[in-house]
N, C-alpha and C positions, 0 to 999 in steps of 0.2 A: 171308628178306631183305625190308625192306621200303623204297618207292619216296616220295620227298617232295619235290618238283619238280626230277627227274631226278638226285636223289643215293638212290643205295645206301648203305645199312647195314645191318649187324648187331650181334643183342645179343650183349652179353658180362657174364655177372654173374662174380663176384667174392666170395668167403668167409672170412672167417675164424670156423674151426671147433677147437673144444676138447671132447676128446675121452678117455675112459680107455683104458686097455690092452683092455678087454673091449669096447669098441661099436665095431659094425660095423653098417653101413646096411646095410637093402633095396636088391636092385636097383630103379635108376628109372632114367628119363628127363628130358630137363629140354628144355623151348620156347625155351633160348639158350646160348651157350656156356658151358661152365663155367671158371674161372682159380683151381685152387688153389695157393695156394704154402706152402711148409712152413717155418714157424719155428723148430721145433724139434721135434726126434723123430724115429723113421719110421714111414711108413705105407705099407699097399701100394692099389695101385688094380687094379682089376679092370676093364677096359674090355674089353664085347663080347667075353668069354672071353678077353681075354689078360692076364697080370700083370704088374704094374712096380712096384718097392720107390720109394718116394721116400725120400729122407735128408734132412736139415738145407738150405736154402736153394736147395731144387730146386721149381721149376713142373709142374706137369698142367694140360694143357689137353683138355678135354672137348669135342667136335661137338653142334650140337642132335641132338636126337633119338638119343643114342648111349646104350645101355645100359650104368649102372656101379655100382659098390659101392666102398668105403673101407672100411679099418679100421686103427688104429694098432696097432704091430707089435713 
């Protein structure tokens, strides 16, 4: 979080990502939050060893420094 004459903030980045059936990321991390939102499809997210499918016009939100992976499904 960072401090600019006594207002807090945090980042929030934001993706739109396209994607085949077959790629799936390395695990990583990321220095701000993550907002993915799903247009079409589903993919599953793998956050810090646990899994969630996402469907058609559903959000993931990611913590800084939280380890994950994607892949469409």
């Amino acid at each position: 979080m960072n401090s600019y004459h006594n207002i807090q903030f945090t980042y929030l980045e934001g993706f739109q990502i396209r994607f085949d059936s077959s790629d799936k990321t390395p695990a990583h991390t990321s220095q701000s939050h993550q907002l993915f939102y799903l247009k079409e499809g589903e993919a599953t997210f793998t956050i810090e060893g646990s899994t969630i499918a996402l469907k058609k016009n559903e959000l993931c939100l990611i913590p800084v420094n939280t380890s994950y992976t994607y892949q469409s499904t």
